[in-house]
C-alpha positions in Angstrom: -147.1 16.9 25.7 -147.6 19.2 22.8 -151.4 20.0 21.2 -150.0 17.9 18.6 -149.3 15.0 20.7 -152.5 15.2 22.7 -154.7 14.6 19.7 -153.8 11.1 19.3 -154.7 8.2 21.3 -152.6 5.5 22.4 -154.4 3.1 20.7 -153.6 5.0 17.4 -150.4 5.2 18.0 -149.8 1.5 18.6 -152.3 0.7 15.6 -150.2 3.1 13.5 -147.0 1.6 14.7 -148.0 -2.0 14.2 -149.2 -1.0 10.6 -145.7 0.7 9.9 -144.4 -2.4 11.1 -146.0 -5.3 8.6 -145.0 -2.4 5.4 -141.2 -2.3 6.6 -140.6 -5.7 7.5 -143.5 -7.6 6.3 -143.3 -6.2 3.0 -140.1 -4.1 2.2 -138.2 -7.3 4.3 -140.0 -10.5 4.1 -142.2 -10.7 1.4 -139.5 -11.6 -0.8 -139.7 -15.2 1.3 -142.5 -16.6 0.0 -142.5 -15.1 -3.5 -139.2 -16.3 -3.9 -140.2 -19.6 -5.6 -142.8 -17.9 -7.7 -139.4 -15.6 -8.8 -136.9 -18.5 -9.3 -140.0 -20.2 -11.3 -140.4 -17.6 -14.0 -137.3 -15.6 -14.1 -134.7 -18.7 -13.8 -133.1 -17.0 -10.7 -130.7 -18.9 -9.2 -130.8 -19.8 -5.4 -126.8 -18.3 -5.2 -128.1 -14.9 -7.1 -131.2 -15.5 -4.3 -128.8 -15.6 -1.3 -127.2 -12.2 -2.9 -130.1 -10.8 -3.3 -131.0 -11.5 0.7 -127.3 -10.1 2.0 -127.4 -7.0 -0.3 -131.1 -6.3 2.1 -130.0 -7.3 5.1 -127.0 -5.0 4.1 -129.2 -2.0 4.2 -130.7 -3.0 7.0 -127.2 -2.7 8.9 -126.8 0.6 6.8 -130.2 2.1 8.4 -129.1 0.7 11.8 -125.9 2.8 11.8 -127.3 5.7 10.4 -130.2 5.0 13.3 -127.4 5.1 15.4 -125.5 7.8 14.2 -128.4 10.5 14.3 -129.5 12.4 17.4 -131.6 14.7 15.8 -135.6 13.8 16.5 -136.6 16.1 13.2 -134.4 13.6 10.8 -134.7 10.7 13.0 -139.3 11.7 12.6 -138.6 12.4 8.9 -136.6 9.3 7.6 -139.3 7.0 9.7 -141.9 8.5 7.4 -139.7 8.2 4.3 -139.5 4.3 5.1 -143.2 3.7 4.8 -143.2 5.4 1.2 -140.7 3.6 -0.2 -141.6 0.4 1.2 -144.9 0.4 -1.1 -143.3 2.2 -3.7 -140.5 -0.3 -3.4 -142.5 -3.5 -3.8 -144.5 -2.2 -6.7 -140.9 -1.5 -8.4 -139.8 -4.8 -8.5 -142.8 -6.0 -10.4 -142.0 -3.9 -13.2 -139.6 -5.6 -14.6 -136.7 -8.6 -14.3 -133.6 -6.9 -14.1 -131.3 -8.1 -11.4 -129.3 -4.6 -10.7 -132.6 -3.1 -10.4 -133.9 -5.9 -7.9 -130.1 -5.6 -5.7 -131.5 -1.7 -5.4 -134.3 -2.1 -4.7 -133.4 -4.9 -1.9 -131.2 -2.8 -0.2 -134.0 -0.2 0.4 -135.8 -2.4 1.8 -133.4 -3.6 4.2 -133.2 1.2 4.9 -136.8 0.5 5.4 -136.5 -2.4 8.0 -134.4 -0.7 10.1 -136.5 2.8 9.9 -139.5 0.8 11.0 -138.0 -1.6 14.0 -135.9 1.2 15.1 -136.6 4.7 14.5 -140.4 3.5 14.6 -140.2 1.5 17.4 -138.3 4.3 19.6 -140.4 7.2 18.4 -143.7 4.9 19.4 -142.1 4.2 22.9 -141.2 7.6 23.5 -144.4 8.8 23.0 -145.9 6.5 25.1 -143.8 7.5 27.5 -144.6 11.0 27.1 -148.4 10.5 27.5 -147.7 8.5 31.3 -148.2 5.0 29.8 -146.6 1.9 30.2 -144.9 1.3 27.1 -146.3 -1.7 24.7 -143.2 -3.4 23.1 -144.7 -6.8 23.2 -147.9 -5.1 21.7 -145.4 -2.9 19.2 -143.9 -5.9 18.1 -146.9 -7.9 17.2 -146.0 -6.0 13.8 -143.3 -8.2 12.6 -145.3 -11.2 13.1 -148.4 -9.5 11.7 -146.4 -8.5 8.8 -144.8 -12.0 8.1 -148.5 -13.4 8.3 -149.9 -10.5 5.6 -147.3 -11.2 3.2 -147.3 -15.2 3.0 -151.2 -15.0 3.2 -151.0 -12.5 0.1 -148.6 -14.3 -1.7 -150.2 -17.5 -1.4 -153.3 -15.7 -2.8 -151.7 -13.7 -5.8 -149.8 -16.5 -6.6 -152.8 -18.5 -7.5 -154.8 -15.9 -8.9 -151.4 -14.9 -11.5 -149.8 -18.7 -11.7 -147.8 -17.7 -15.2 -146.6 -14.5 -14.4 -144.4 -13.3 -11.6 -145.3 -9.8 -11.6 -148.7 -8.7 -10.6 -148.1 -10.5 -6.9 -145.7 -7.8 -6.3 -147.9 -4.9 -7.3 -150.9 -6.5 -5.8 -148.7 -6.9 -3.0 -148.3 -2.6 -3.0 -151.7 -2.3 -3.2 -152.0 -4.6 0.2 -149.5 -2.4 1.8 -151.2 0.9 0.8 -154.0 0.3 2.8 -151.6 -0.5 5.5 -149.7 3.1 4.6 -152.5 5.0 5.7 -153.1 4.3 9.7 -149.3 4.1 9.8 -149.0 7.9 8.2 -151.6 9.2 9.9 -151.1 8.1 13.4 -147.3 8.7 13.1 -146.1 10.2 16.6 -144.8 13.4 15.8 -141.5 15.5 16.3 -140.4 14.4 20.2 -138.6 16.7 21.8 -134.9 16.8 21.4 -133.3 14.4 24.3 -131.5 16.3 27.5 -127.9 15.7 27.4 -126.5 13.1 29.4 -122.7 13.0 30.4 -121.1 9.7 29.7 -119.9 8.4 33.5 -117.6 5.7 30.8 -119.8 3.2 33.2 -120.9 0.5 31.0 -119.9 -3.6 29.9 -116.7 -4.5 29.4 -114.8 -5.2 26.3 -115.1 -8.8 26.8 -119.0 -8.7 28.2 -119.7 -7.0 24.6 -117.4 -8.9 22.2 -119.0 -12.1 23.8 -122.4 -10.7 23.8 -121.2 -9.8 19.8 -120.5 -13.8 19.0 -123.6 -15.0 20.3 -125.6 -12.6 18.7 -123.8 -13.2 15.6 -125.0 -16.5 15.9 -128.1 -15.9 16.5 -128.1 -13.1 13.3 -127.1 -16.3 10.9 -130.0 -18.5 12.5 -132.7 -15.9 12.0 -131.4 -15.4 8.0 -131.4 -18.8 7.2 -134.9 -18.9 7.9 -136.3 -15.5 7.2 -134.8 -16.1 3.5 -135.3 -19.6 2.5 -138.3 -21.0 4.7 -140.7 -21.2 1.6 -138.0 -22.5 -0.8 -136.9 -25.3 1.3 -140.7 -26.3 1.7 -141.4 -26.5 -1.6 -138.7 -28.2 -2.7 -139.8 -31.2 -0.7 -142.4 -33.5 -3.0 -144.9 -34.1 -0.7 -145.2 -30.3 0.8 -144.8 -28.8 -3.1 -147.7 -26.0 -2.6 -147.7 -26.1 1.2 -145.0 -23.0 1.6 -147.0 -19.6 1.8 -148.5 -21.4 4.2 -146.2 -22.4 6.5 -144.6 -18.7 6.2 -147.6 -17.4 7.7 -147.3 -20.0 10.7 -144.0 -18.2 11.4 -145.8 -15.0 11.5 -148.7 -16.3 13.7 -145.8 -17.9 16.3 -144.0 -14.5 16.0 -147.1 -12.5 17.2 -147.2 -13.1 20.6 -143.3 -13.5 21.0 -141.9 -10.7 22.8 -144.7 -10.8 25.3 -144.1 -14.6 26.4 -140.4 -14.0 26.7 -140.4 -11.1 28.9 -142.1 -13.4 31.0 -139.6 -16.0 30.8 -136.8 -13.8 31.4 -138.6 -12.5 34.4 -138.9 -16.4 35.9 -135.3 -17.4 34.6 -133.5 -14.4 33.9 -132.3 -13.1 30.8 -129.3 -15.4 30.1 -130.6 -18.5 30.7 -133.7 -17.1 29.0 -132.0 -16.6 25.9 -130.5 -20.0 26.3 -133.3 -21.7 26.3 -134.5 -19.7 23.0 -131.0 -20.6 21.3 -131.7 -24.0 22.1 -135.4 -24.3 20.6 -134.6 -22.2 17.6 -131.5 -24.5 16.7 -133.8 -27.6 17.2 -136.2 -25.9 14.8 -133.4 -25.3 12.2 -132.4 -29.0 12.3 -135.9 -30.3 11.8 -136.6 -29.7 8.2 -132.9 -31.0 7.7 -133.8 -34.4 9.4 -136.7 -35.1 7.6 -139.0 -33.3 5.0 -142.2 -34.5 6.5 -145.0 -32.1 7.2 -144.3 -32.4 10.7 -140.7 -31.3 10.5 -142.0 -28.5 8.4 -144.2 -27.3 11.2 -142.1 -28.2 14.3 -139.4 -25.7 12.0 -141.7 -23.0 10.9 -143.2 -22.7 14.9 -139.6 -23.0 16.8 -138.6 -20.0 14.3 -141.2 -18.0 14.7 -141.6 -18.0 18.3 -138.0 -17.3 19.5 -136.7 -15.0 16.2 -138.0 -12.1 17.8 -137.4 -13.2 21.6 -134.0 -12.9 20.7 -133.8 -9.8 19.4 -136.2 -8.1 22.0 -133.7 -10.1 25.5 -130.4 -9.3 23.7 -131.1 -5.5 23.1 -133.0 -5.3 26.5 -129.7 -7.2 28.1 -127.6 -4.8 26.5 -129.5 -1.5 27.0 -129.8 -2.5 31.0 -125.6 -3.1 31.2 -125.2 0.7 29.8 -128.2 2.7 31.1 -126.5 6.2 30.2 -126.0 5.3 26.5 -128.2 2.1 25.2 -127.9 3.1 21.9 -124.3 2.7 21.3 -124.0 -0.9 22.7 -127.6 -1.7 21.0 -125.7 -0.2 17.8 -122.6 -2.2 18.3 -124.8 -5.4 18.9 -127.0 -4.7 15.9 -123.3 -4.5 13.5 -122.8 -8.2 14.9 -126.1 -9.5 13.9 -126.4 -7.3 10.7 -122.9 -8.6 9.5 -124.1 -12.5 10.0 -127.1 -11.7 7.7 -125.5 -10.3 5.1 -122.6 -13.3 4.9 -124.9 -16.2 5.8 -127.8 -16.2 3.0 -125.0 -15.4 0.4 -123.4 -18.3 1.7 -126.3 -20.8 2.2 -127.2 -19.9 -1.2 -124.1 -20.4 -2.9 -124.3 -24.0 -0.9 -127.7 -25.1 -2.1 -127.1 -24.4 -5.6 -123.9 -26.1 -5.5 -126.1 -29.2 -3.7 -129.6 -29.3 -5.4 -130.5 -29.0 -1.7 -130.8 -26.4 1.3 -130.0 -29.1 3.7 -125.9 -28.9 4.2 -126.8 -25.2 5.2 -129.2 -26.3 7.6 -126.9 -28.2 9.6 -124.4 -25.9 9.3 -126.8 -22.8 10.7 -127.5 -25.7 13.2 -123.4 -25.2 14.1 -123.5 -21.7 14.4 -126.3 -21.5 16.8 -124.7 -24.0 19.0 -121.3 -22.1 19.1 -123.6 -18.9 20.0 -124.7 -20.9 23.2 -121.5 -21.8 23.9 -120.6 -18.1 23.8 -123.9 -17.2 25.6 -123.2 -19.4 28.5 -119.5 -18.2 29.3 -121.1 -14.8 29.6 -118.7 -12.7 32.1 -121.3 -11.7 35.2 -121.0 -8.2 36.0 
């Protein structure tokens, strides 16, 4: 390890990389979830411009994922990791300042660049360091982040919300000011430069075509289930009469399920397996899609916001751990090709669901529809070639 290197702690680095984590998904992602309602309120946004809104982020987050992809170099890879925590304060304060919808699909589509610089560039330059320094390496504790972050941003929401009930802007640059006091462990206990990787000749060993285009489909499916939710949670609750008021709050119960995640699933996978681990999280996440479209009790609310949040991030973790294992001399490149699928469902699904509801008055038809999906990614899941 470099002098550098050697001055941080591990606990630093994981508190830094948890930190980077709630300002590049739980704020330059997902806090436009529960301030969404707040936005359609005062600005008369419509839920299809919503949905467009939604795709054109998870658009960049795709972007950032191929560029994550595409870029060896541990200088750029360092540097645009760093840039991602900027802009993801400087971002949310920006779209406070004023209501202009080209502005807001700019702005959007940073913060999907910023997503993927903090899940993936963050997330492998934390790991590596880890690594580095002889420990085990913490992704269940890494990822506590996301859920963290979801948790953050509904909490603050709910609060600034309240405190500015006529006015749609100072939530988001309250919002900024939340995240700059999460900028400053994440800057300061960045890991630093790694070393540049040792070459590694490409053997062509690897999955097959047809392990990775079914692996593709499921995770496809699993990309439009996450979207759904991740974009409309809050909106759906509060458009329900006797949960009006209720929806910050049960954002944050996705973030509180989401916490611990990653952790619990590794250990499924290790009793089950990874397949029929993932099966089983296909399954509960598509009975917590259907729940709010059966009934829009309180309970169905819950039994939906807890199913989502505690198999969102399982999913993601067992699919690119799957994937990574089946091509141990290049990871990334099935990872990327994996992360295209589940991009590409993100950006067509919210567009879509959006485009549904305000056609409907109601978010339900895109419910059960997401509820179709999921099952065909099972399908797909469970005809998995062994190899």
């Amino acid at each position: 390890m470099t002098a550098e290197e050697r001055h941080l702690q591990p606990w630093q680095v994981i508190v830094g990389g948890i930190c980077a984590l709630v300002l590049t998904l739980g704020l330059a992602r997902f806090a436009f979830t529960p301030l969404l309602p707040s936005l359609q309120a005062h600005t008369g946004l419509g839920d299809a411009a919503a949905g467009v809104l939604a795709a054109v982020n998870y658009a960049g987050y795709m972007s950032g994922a191929l560029l994550a992809a595409w870029i060896d170099s541990p200088q750029w890879r360092h540097r645009l990791y760093g840039w991602g925590l900027w802009v993801a304060v400087l971002g949310t304060a920006a779209t406070g300042l004023a209501a202009w919808y080209p502005g807001w699909l700019l702005l959007r589509y940073l913060g999907g660049l910023c997503g993927a610089a903090g899940m993936l560039l963050g997330s492998g330059l934390v790991l590596g360091w880890l690594m580095r320094a002889g420990r085990r390496p913490e992704l269940g504790l890494y990822f506590i982040g996301i859920g963290l972050g979801i948790v953050v941003s509904a909490l603050s929401a709910w609060g600034f919300t309240r405190l500015w009930p006529d006015d749609w802007r100072p939530p988001w640059l309250m919002l900024a000011v939340v995240g700059a006091v999460f900028l400053v462990p994440a800057w300061r206990w960045r890991p630093p430069v790694p070393p540049a990787p040792a070459s590694v000749a490409d053997d062509g060993s690897g999955p097959s075509r047809r392990w990775l285009m079914t692996m593709a489909g499921s995770y496809f499916a699993a990309g439009w289930g996450f979207v759904i939710n991740a974009t409309f949670t809050v909106a759906i609750v509060e458009r329900e009469p006797a949960l009006a008021g209720q929806g910050a709050f049960i954002w944050a119960l996705v973030g509180i399920a989401a916490m611990p995640a990653v952790a619990l699933w590794d250990r499924v996978a290790r009793r089950l397996g990874e397949q029929r681990a993932l099966l089983l999280a296909f399954g509960l996440q598509t009975l917590a899609v259907i729940a709010p479209a059966v009934s829009g009790s309180l309970g169905a609310a819950l039994l939906g916001a807890l199913g989502y949040g505690a198999t969102f991030i399982g999913i993601v973790s067992l699919t690119l751990a799957l994937a990574g294992r089946r091509a141990p001399r290049n990871p990334g490149k099935a990872m990327a090709r994996l992360t295209l699928s589940y991009g590409a469902a993100q950006v067509v699904a919210p567009a879509l669901a959006g485009a549904m509801a305000q056609a409907s008055g109601r978010f339900t038809g895109a419910l059960w529809l997401t509820a179709a999906v999921m099952a065909a990614g099972m399908a797909l899941l469970a005809t998995l070639p062994a190899e």
